[in-house]
N, C-alpha and C positions, 0 to 999 in steps of 0.2 A: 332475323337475328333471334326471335323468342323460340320458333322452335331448332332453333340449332341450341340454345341454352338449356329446354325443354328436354332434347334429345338426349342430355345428360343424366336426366333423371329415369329415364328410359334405360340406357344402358346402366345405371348402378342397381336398376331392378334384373335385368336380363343378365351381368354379369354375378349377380349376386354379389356386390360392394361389400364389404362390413360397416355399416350403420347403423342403427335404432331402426331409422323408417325405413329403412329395406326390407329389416326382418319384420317390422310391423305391416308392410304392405304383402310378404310373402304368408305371413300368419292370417290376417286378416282381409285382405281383398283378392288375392288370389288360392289362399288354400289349395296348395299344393297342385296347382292348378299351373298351364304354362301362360305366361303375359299374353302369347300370342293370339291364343285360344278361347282367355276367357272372355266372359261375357260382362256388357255395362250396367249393371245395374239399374232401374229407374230412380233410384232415390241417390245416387253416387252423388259426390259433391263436384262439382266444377272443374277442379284443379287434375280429379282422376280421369275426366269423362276426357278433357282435352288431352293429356296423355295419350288414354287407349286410340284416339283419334288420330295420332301423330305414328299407329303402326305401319300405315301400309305405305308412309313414305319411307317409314325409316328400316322397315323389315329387310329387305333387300341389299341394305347397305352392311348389318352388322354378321360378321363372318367370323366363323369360332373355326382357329386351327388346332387342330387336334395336336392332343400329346399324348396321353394315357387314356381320354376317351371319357374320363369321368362326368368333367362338367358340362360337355355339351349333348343339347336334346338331342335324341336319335331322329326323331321324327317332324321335330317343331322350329330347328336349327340349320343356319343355312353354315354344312360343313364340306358341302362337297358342289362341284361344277351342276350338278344334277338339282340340285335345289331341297328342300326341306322333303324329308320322305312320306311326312304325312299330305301334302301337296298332291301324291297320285295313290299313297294306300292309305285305303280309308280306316278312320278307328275302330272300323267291326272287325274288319281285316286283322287290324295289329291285336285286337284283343281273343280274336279265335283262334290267331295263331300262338297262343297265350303268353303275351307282349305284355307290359302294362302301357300306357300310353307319356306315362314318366320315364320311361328309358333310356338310361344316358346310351352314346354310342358303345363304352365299354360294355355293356350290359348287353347288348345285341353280336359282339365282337369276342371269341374267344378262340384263345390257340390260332392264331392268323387267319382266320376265315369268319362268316357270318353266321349265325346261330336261326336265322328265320328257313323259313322250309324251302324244300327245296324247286315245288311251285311256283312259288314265287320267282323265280326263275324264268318262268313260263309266262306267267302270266304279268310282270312286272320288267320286260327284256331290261329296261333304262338299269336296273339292280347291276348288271353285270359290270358294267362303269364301274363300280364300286369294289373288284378283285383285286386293286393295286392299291388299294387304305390297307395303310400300317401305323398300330398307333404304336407310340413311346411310352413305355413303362415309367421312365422318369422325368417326364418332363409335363407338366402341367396344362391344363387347355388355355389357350386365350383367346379375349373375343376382343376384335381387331375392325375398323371401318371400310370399306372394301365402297372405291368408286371407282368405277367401271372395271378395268385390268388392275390397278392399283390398290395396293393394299396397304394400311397403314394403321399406327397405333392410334387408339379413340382420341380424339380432342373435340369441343368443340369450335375450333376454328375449320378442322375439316368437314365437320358438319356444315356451317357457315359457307363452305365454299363448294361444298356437294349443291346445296338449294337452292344459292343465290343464282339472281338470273345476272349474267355475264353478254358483255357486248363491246363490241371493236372501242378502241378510242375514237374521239372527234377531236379533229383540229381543232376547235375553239375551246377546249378542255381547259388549258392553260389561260385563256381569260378570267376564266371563272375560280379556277381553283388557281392561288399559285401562293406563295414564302407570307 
């Protein structure tokens, strides 16, 4: 139950909430930096170090659908079946192809096509997957809980029920628990 509660404060950093501590965690512990990406400090204090520890369960679950392209990472965000694009192309990569490593997808997206070279093509085949993204001029990104085939708006109860461990009933259930 704590890190499905945990996972909240997780996503009101990755969604960028409006808060105090959002912006104070984006000002000062992450510095422009993506959640996914950075690094823990030795001196961090407790509360962050558990956090950053609760990504690699929860990375996978949180799915941003695209709308305009704005608010989700091109590279550090999981927006497409293909998975996070910095996953197979590495930062030299996006920074030689001169990428910044903050790039929302609109930023990589213009006029209906992909803006990275054409290489990349060559040598990243999985990219092609990615000729049938259109984003929405008007309609806003949102980042959304994504278990297994299912997708659904964040709560923590679907966190709750993504991690908990789940098992058949037992007839004697009704002994133990009942009115």
């Amino acid at each position: 139950m704590n890190k499905a509660l945990m996972s909240y404060h997780v996503w009101s950093i990755v969604s960028k909430r409006e808060s105090l501590w959002v912006d104070w965690v984006h000002s000062y512990r992450l510095r422009g930096k993506s959640f996914w990406m950075c690094k823990t400090p030795a001196n961090c204090c407790w509360s962050w170090r558990k956090l950053v520890q609760l990504r690699p369960l929860i990375r996978n679950h949180l799915w941003s659908e695209l709308g305009n392209g704005d608010n989700t990472s091109a590279w550090y965000d999981y927006w497409s079946d293909i998975g996070p694009l910095g996953d197979f192309i590495s930062p030299r990569s996006i920074t030689d192809a001169d990428f910044s490593l903050d790039d929302s997808v609109a930023n990589i997206y213009s006029n209906g096509s992909w803006a990275w070279p054409l290489a990349w093509r060559d040598i990243f085949p999985v990219l092609i997957q990615l000729d049938q993204v259109q984003l929405t001029p008007m309609k806003q990104d949102r980042l959304l809980w994504r278990d297994g085939s299912e997708i659904m708006e964040f709560s923590s109860s679907c966190v709750w029920h993504s991690f908990r461990h789940t098992a058949p009933e037992v007839n004697w259930c009704r002994i133990v628990w009942f009115a």
